[in-house]
C-alpha positions in Angstrom: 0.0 0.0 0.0 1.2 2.9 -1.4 2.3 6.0 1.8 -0.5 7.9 1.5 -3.6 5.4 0.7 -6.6 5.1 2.6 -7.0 1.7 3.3 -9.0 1.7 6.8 -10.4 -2.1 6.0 -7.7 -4.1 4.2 -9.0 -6.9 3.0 -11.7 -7.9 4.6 -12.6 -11.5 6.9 -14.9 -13.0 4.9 -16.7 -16.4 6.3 -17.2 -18.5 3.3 -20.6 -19.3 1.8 -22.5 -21.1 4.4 -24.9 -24.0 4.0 -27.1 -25.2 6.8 -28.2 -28.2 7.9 -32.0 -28.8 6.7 -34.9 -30.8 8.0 -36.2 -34.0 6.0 -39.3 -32.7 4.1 -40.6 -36.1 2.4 -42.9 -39.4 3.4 -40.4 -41.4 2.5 -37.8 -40.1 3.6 -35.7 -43.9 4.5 -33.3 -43.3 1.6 -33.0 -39.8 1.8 -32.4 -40.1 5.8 -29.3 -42.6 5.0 -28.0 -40.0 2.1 -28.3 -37.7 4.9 -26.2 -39.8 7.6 -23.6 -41.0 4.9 -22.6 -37.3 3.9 -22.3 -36.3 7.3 -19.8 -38.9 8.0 -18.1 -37.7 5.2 -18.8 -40.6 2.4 -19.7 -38.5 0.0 -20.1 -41.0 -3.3 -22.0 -42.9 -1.5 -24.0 -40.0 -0.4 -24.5 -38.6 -4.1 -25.2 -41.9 -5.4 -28.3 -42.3 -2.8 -29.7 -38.9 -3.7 -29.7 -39.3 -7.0 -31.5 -41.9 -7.0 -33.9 -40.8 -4.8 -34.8 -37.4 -6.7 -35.6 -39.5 -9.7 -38.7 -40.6 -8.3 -38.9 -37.3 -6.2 -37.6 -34.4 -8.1 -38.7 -32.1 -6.1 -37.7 -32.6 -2.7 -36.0 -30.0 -1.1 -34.2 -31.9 1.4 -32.9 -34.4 -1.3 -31.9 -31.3 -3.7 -30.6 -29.2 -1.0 -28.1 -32.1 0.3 -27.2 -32.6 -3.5 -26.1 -28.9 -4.2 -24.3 -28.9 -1.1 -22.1 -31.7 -2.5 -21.7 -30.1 -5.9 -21.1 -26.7 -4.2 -17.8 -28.0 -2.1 -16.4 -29.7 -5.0 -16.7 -26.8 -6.9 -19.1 -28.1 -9.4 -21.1 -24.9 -9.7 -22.4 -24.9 -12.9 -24.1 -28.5 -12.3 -25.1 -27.2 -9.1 -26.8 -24.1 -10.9 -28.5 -26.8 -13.4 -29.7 -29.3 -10.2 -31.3 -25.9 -8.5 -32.7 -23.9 -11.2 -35.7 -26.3 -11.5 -35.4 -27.0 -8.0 -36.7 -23.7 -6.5 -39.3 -23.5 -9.5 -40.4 -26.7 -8.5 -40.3 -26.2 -4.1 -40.2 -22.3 -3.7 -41.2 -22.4 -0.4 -37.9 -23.8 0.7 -35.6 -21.2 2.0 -32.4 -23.4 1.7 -32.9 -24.3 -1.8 -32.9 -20.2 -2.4 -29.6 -19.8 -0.3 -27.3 -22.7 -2.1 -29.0 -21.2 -5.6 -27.2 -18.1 -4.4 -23.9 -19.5 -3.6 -24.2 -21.2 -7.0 -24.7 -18.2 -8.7 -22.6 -16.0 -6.7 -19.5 -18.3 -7.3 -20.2 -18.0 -11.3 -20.4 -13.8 -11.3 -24.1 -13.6 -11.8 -24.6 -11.4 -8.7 -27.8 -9.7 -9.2 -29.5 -12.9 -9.6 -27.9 -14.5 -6.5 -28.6 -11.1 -4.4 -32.5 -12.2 -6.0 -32.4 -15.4 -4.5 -31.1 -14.6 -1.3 -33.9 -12.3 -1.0 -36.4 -14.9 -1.9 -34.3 -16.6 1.0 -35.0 -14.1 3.5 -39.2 -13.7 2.3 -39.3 -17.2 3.4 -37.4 -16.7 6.7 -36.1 -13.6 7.8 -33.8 -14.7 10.7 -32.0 -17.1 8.2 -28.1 -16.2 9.7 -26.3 -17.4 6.7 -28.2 -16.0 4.8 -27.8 -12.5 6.1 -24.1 -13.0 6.6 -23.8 -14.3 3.2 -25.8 -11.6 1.2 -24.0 -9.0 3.4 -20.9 -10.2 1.9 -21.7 -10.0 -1.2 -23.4 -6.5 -0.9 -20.1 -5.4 0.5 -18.0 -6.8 -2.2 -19.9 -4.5 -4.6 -19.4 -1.5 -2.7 -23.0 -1.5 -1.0 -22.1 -1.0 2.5 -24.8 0.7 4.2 -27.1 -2.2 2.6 -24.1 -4.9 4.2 -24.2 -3.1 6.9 -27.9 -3.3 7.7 -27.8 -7.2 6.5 -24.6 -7.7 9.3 -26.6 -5.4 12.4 -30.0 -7.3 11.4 -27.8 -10.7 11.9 -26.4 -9.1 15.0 -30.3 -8.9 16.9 -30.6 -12.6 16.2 -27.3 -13.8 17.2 -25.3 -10.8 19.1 -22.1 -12.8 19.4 -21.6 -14.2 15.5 -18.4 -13.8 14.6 -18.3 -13.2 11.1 -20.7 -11.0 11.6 -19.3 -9.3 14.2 -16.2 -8.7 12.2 -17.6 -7.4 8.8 -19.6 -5.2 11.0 -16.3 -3.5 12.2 -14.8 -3.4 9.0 -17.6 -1.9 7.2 -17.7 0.7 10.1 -14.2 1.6 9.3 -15.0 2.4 5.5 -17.7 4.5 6.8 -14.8 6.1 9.2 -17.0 5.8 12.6 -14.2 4.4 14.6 -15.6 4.6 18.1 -18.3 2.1 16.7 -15.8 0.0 14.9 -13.2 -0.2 17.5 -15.9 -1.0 20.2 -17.7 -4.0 17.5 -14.2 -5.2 17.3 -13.9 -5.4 21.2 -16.8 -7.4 21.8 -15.7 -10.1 18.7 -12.3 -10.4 21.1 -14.6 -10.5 24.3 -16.3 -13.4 22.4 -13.4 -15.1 20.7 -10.0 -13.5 22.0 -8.3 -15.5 19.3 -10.5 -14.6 16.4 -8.7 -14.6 13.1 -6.7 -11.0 12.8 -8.9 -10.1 15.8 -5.8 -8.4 17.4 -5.0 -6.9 14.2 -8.5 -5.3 13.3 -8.4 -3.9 16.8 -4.9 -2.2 16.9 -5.1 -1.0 13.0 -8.3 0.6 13.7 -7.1 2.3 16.8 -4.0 3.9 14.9 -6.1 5.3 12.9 -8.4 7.3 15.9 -4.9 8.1 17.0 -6.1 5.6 20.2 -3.1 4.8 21.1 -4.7 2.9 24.4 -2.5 -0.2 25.1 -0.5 0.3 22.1 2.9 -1.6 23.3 1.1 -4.5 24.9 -1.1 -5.5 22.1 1.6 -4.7 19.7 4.2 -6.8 21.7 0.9 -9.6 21.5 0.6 -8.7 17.8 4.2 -9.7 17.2 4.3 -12.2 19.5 1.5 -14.1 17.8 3.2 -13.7 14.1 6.8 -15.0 15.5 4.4 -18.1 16.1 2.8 -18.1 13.1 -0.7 -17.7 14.5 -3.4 -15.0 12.8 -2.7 -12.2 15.0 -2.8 -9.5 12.5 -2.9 -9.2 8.8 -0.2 -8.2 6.9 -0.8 -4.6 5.7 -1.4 -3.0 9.3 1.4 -5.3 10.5 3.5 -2.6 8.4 2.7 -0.4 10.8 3.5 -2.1 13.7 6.7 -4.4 13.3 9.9 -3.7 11.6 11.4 -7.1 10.8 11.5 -8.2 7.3 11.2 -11.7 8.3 8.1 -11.3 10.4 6.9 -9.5 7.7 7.1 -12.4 5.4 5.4 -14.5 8.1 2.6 -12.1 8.2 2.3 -12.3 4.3 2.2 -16.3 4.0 -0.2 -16.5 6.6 -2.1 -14.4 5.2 -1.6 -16.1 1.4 -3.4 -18.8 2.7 -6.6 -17.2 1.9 -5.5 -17.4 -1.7 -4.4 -21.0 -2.7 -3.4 -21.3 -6.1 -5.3 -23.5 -8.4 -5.2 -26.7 -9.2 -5.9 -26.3 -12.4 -3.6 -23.2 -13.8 -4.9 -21.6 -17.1 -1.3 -21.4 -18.0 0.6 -24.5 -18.5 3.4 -23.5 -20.2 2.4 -22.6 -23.7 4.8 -20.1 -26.0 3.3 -16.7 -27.6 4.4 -15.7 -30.9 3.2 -12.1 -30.4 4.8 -9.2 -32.7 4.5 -7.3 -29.4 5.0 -8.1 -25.7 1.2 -8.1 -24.0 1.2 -6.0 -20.6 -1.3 -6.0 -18.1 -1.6 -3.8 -15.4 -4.0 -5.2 -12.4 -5.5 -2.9 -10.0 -8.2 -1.2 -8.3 -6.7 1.9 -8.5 -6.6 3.4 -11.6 -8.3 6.3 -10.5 -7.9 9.5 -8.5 -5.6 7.7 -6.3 -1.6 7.5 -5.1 -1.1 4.3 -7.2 -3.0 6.0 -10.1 -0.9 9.6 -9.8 2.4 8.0 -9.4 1.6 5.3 -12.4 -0.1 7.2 -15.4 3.0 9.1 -16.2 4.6 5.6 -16.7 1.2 4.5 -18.9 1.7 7.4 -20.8 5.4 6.5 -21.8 5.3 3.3 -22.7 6.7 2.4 -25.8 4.1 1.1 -28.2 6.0 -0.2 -30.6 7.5 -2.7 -28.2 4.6 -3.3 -25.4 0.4 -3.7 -26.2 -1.1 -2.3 -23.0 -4.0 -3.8 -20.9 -5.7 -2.3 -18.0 -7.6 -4.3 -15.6 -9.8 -2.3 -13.8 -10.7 -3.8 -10.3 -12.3 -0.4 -9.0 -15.0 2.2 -9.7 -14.9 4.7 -12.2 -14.5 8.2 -11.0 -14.8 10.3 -14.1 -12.0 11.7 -13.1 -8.9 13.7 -14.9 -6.4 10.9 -14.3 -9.0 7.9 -15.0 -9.2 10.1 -18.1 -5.7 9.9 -19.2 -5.8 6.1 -18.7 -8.7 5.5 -20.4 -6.9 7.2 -23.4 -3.0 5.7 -22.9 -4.2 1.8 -22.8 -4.8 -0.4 -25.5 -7.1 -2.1 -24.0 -9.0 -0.7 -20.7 -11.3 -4.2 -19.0 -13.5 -2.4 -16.2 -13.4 -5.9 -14.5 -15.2 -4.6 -11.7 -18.5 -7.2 -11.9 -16.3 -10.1 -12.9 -15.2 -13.2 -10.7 -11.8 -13.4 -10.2 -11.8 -16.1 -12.3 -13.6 -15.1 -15.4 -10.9 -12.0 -15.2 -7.8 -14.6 -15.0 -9.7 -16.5 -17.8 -10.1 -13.5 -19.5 -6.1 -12.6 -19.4 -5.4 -15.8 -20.6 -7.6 -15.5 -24.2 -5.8 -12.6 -24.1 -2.7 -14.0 -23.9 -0.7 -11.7 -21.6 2.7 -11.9 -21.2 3.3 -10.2 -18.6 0.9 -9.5 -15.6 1.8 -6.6 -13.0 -0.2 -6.6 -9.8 -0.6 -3.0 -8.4 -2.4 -3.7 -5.2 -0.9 -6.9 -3.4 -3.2 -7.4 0.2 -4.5 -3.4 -0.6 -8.8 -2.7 -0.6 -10.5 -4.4 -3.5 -7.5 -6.0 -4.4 -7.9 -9.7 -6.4 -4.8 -11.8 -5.5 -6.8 -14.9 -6.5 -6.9 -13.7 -9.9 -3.1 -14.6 -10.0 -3.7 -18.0 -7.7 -5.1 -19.4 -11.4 -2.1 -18.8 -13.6 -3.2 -17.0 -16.2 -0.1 -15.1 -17.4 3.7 -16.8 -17.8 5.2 -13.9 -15.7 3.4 -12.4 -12.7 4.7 -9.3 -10.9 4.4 -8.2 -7.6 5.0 -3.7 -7.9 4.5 -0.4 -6.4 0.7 -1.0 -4.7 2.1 -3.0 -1.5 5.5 -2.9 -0.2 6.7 -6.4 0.5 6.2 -9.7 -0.6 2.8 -11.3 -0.8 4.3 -14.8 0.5 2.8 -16.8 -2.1 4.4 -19.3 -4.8 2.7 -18.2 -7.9 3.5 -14.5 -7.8 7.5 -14.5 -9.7 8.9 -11.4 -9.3 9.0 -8.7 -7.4 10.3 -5.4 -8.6 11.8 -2.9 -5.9 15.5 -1.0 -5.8 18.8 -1.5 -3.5 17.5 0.3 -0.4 14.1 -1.2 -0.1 15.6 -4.7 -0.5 19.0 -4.8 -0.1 20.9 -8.0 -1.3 20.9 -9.5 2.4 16.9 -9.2 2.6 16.5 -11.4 -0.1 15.5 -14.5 1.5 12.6 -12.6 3.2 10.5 -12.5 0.0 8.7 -15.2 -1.6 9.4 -13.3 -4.9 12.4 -13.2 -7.4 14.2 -9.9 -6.5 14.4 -8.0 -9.9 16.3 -4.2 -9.3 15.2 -1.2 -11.1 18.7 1.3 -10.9 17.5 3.8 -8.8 14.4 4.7 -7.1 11.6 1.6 -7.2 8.7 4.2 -6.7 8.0 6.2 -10.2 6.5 9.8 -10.2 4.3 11.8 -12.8 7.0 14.0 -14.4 3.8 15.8 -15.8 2.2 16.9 -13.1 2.6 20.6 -12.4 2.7 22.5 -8.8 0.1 24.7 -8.9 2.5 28.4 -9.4 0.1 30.0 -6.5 1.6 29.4 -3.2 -0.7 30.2 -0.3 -0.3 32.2 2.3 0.4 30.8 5.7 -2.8 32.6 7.0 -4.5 30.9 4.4 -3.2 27.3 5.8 -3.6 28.1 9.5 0.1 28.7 10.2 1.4 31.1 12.1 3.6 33.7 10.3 6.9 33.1 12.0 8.5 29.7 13.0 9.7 26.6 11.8 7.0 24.8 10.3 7.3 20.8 10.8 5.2 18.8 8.3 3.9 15.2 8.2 0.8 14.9 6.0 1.2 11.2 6.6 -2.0 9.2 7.5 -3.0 9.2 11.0 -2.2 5.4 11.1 1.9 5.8 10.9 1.7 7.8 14.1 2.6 6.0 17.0 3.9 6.8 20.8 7.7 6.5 20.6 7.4 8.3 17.1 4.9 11.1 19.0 7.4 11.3 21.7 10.3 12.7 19.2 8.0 15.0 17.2 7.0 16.7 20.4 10.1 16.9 21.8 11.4 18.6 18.7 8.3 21.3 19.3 9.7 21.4 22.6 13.6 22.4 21.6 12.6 24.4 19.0 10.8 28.0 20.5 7.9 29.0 18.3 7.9 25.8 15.7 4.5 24.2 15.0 3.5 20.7 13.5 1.4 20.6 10.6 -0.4 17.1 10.0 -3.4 15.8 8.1 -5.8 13.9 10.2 -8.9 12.6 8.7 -11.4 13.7 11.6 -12.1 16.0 14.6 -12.1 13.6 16.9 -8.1 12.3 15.8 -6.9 15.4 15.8 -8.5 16.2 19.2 -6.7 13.1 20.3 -3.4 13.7 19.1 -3.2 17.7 20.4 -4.1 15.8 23.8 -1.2 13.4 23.5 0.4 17.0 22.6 -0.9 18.1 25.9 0.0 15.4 28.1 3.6 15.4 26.8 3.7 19.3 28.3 3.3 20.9 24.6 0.8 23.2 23.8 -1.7 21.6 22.1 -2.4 24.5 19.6 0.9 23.9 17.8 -0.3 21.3 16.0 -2.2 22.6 13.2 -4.0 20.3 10.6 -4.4 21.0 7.2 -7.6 20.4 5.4 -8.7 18.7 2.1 -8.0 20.8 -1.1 -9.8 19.4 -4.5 -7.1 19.6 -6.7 -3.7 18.0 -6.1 -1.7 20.5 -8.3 -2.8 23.1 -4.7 -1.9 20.4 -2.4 1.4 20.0 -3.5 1.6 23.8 -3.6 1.1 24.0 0.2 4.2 22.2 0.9 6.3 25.4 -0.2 4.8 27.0 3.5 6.7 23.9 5.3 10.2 23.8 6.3 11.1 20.6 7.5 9.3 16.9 6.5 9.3 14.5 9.4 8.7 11.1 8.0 6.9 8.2 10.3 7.8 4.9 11.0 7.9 2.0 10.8 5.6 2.7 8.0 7.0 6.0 6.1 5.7 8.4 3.8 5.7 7.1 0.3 3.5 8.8 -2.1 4.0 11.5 0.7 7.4 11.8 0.6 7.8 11.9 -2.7 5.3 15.1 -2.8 7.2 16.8 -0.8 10.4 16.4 -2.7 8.6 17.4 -6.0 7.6 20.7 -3.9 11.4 20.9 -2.5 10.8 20.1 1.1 14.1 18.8 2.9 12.5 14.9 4.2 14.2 13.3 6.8 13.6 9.8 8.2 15.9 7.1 9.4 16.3 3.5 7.1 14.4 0.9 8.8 14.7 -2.6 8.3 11.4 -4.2 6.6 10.5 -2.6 3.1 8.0 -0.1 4.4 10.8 1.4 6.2 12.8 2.5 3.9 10.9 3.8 1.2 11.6 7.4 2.1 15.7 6.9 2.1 15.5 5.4 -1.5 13.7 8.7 -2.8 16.3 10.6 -1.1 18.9 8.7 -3.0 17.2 8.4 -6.2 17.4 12.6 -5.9 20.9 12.7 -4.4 20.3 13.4 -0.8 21.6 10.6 1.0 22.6 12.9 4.2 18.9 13.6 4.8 19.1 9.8 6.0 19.4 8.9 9.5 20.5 5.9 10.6 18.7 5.7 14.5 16.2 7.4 15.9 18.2 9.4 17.7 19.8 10.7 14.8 16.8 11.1 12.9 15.8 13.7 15.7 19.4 15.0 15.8 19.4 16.1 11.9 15.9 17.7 12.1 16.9 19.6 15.0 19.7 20.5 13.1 17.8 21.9 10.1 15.8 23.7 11.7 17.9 25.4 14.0 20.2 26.3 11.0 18.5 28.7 8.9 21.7 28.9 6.5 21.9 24.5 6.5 18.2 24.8 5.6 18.3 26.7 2.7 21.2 25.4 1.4 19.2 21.9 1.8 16.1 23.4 -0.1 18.5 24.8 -3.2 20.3 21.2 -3.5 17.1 19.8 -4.1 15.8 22.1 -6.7 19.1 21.9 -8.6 19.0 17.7 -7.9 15.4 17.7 -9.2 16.8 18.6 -12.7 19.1 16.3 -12.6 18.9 13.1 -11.1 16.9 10.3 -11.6 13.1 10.6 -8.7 11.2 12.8 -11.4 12.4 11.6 -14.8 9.8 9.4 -15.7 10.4 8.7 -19.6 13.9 7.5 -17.5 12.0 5.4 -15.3 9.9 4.1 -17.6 12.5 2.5 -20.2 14.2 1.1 -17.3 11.0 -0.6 -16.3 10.4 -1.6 -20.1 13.8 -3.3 -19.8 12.9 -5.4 -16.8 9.4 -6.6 -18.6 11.6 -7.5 -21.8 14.2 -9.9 -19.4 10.9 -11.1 -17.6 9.3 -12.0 -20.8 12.6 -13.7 -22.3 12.7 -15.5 -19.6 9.1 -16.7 -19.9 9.9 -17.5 -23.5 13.1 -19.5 -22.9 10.7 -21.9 -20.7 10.1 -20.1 -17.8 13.8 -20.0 -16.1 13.3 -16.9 -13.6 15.8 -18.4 -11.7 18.2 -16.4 -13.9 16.4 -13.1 -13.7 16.7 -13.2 -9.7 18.4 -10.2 -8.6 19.1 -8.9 -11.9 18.8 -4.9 -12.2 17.7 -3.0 -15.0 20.2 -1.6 -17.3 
């Protein structure tokens, strides 16, 4: 996830389609009863065999059809499933179950509206049907209807208060709809019910970063950790970022966390050879939007080479109309709004197209669709930009990053080949201009002396110990304020009370509101001074903002990807001593700055001389070098697949 997303819910628990035992509905119900007994001891042949049988001479039984689907349902069968149950609820419609497995069959084949339809005709039959409501809220969610999910999940709730699932897609959706006090208290109760609910801990702790809660913080952290080190689901891997710094815990966090996304038996790519005059590129993503991921990727679009690549966009996520979807919509070749797909239709989809080489822009990010690449549908699959680290599966080859995010030694932490663009790995928009109008610092709430700190970072990469520095900066530095962006009233009250309590006056923190176009957000950077990055998650997209609007950013290297983001943009624009290598030195330099006027402006020129000349903001640069790593990836691919040999390799 890129630094400045909003991903409140990552990826959410879903419980899987659920089907329920039913009563016996016949007169003769002998053969029917021993189908019944056979399946449940798990002799499932046997089990079919008896109820096929039986509905010859009893089509219509809902029992018998019901226990049927739910064989063909688990083995995946779901087009025989949807041919069994299509006649079936013609022929028994007032049998709820019968409704709920025709949902699941036609949920699991993409034709949504129609299951929504029958889990309604579910529900008309028997309103307090549990899976149904947890199932249907699913779904509703999944296609971005959350109040409706919502309502499904709270309606579940009056029937059952402590349902888990339920319980924990309430919280999530509560997030999306930012009401943390809710969400944080819904994911309470799930632990009060189940304290070792799947990324219970996790759900909990992300949540309360980002109310700037900081209640418990080391202890459930320390449990957090604790629980990955033993491989258990503490946490999932995205808000882990913001909690440990250990590459190899990281990777932990990521294979556990893959196991949601088993790759398929039965690949759609088996090792066939494309003749293709040019080399088919897909980009994957939910993103392509007004978005970081979109901003920092369409000036690459754009500047692809079309006599060498064909370019494919798969579209995971809405359509905003906006300027940048815009651009997209005219740089592709071909632009798939895969939005109302199942992931596998879209995997089959990329295989009749016969990709070459598949880029996955969001990793475990929202609306992501890592089972997409679980079915094999392209000879090279790439892991870039969207999530910093590896996804920890066995089907995703590459992953493309630069010496400072993964040096040599990390290596062995990522599921992924290593493959090394020459500087930077994080591209930028060399076309995007800074709006010329600076405004004021009246018009941005700052006062009109003193050193202005700035961290427009997301309220989730603040933490205590990181608090503790910024305030003791405020502290050694008369006059200086700290300019953040926090998402609501009730974070930022929060954080100038953690001011408070840490014997700073809370009115020194000053938060900048939301300004439609991004051309004037980056032009409020020019009223900073100094950028104090977070960790262990840094700025990203953030960073790099505020290098393009020549704000000095200084951060200390961490050790797990997400920590070092910030000290390869410094690199990639030749300012390696804005790099810190402690915390304590990390304070020590910004203290520096800012108590140097002469150092500071001398740091601000060497930027907007570097900016001309080095390589964070060339992006026709960028974007051959990137071209070259596709062209080794697909050589590879050609030669039978030997990525062994393209491990570690950089572009040249």
């Amino acid at each position: 996830m890129m630094g400045n997303q909003t991903h409140a819910a990552v990826p959410s628990h879903r419980a899987p389609p659920t089907v329920a035992a039913v009563p016996v509905l016949t007169s003769d119900p002998s053969a029917l009863i021993r189908g019944i007994e056979l399946q449940n001891k798990g002799q499932i042949a046997e089990a079919e065999t008896l109820f096929r049988g039986y509905l010859l001479s009893h089509p219509f039984d809902g029992a018998a059809l019901y226990s049927l689907a739910v064989i063909l349902l688990q083995r995946g069968d779901h087009a025989q499933a949807i041919e069994l149950l299509a006649p079936g609820v013609v022929g028994c419609p007032g049998f709820a179950p019968l409704w709920m497995a025709y949902a699941n069959a036609l949920q699991s084949t993409g034709r949504v509206a129609e299951a929504l339809g029958s889990y309604d005709k579910a529900l008309a039959l028997n309103p307090e049907y549990t899976e149904v409501l947890l199932n249907s809220g699913v779904l509703l969610r999944d296609q971005q209807r959350h109040l409706e999910a919502l309502e499904r999940f709270q309606r579940l709730l009056t029937i059952k208060p402590d349902y888990e699932a339920a319980l924990g897609n309430c919280g999530i959706i509560l997030t999306e709809f930012k009401r943390s006090d809710e969400a944080i208290a819904m994911f309470q109760r799930l632990l009060k019910v189940n304290p070792d609910y799947d990324y219970g801990l996790g759900l909990l702790a992300y949540e309360r970063l980002h109310a700037c809660d900081w209640t418990d913080f080391d202890t459930n952290a320390a449990k957090i950790i604790e629980g990955i080190k033993a491989h258990k689901r503490s946490c999932k891997s995205l808000p882990f970022m913001a909690i440990s710094d250990d590459s190899r815990d990281h990777q932990i966090s990521a294979q556990i966390f893959a196991t949601r996304f088993p790759e398929s038996k039965k690949p759609l790519w088996t090792g066939e050879r494309y003749r293709h005059k040019k080399i088919r590129l897909a980009y994957v993503s939910p993103d392509l939007r007004e978005h970081p991921v979109g901003h920092l990727m369409c000036g690459i679009f754009e500047h692809h080479d079309k006599s060498r690549f064909e370019t494919v966009a798969i579209s995971l996520g809405i359509d905003d109309k906006s300027r940048l979807r815009s651009r997209m919509l005219a740089c592709f070749d071909k632009f798939v709004d895969a939005r109302f797909m199942t992931s596998r239709q879209i995997a089959e989809l990329m295989r009749e197209m016969e990709i070459d080489v598949a880029v996955d822009l969001a990793g475990y990010t929202s609306d992501s669709r890592t089972d997409v690449f679980a079915n094999r549908p392209v000879p090279a699959q790439v892991n870039y930009l969207g999530y910093p680290g590896t996804l920890g599966t066995n089907y995703i080859d590459y992953i493309i990053a630069d010496q400072h995010v993964i040096p040599a030694a990390h290596q062995a932490f990522y599921n992924e080949k290593v493959v090394y663009l020459p500087d930077a790995y994080l591209p930028t928009d060399a076309g995007l201009k800074i709006s010329e109008r600076t405004p004021t610092r009246q018009e941005c709430g700052l006062p009109e002396t003193g050193v202005v700190f700035c961290s427009f970072s997301h309220d989730y990469k603040i933490n205590p110990p990181l608090f503790d520095m910024w305030m003791r900066l405020l502290s050694k530095v008369p006059g200086s304020v700290l300019w953040l962006m926090s998402r609501s009233q009730a974070s930022q009250a929060k954080l100038r009370k953690e001011a408070q309590a840490r014997g700073v006056d809370p009115e020194r923190l000053v938060f900048a509101g939301r300004v439609p176009l991004v051309e004037d957000h980056l032009a409020r950077y020019r009223q900073a001074d100094i950028f104090l990055d977070t960790h262990p998650y840094n700025a990203h997209t953030t960073a790099a903002d505020a290098l393009m609007a020549g704000l000095p950013v200084v951060t200390f290297m961490g050790g797990a990807f997400p920590a070092r983001v910030a000290a390869s943009l410094l690199h990639a624009i030749g300012m390696p001593e804005l790099v810190a290598d402690s915390t304590q030195g990390y304070e020590d330099l910004a203290f520096k700055l800012a108590t140097d006027p002469a150092l500071l402006a001398a740091t601000r020129a060497k930027i907007r001389a570097n900016q001309a000349t080095h390589a964070l903001f060339d992006t026709e640069r960028f974007c051959r070098n990137l071209e070259a790593i596709y062209v080794s990836m697909w050589r590879q691919s050609e030669l039978g697949g030997a990525q062994d040999e393209l491990g570690g390799m950089a572009a040249n």
